[in-house]
C-alpha positions in Angstrom: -24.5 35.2 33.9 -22.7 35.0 30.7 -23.0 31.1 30.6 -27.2 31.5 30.4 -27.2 34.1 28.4 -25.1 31.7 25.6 -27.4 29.3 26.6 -30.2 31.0 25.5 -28.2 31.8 22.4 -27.8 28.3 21.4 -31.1 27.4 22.0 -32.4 30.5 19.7 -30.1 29.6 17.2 -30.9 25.6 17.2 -34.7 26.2 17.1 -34.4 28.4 13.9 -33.0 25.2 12.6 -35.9 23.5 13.2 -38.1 22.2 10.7 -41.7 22.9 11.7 -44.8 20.7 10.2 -47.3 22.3 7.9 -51.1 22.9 9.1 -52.0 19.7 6.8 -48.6 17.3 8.5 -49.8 18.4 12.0 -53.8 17.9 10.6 -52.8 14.3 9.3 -50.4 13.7 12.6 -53.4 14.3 14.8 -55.7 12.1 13.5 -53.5 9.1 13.0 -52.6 9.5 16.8 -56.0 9.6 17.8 -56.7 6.4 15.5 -53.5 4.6 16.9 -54.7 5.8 21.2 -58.3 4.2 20.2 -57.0 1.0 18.2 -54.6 -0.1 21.4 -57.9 1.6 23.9 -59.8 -1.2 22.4 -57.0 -3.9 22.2 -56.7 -3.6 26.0 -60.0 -3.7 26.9 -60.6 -6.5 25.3 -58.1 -8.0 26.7 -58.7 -6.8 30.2 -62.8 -7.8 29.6 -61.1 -11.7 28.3 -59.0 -11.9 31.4 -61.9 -10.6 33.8 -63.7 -13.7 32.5 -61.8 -16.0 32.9 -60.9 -15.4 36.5 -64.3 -14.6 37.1 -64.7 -18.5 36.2 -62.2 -19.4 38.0 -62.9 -18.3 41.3 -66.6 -19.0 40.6 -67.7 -15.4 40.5 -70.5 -14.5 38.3 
């Protein structure tokens, strides 16, 4: 018992050394990780539409 309980001690006492974003950091995070998720969204589909193509033409598909 005594080992979780200093584990939960440790843990307190790390996380109030944390240093937590502001509203605006988290705000600004946010977006640029939704632009980054779309940017590589888009890179592979246009990949995965190229590669579609081609084996469609090679296999003499549509």
């Amino acid at each position: 018992m005594t080992k979780i309980i200093n584990f939960f001690k440790e843990s307190y006492g790390e996380l109030k050394k944390s240093v937590w974003l502001s509203k605006q950091q988290m705000i600004q995070s946010t977006i640029f990780v939704f632009i980054v998720v779309g940017i590589v969204t888009l890179y592979i589909a246009i990949i995965d539409w190229g590669l579609a193509g081609i084996l469609s033409r090679i296999l003499g598909g549509n």
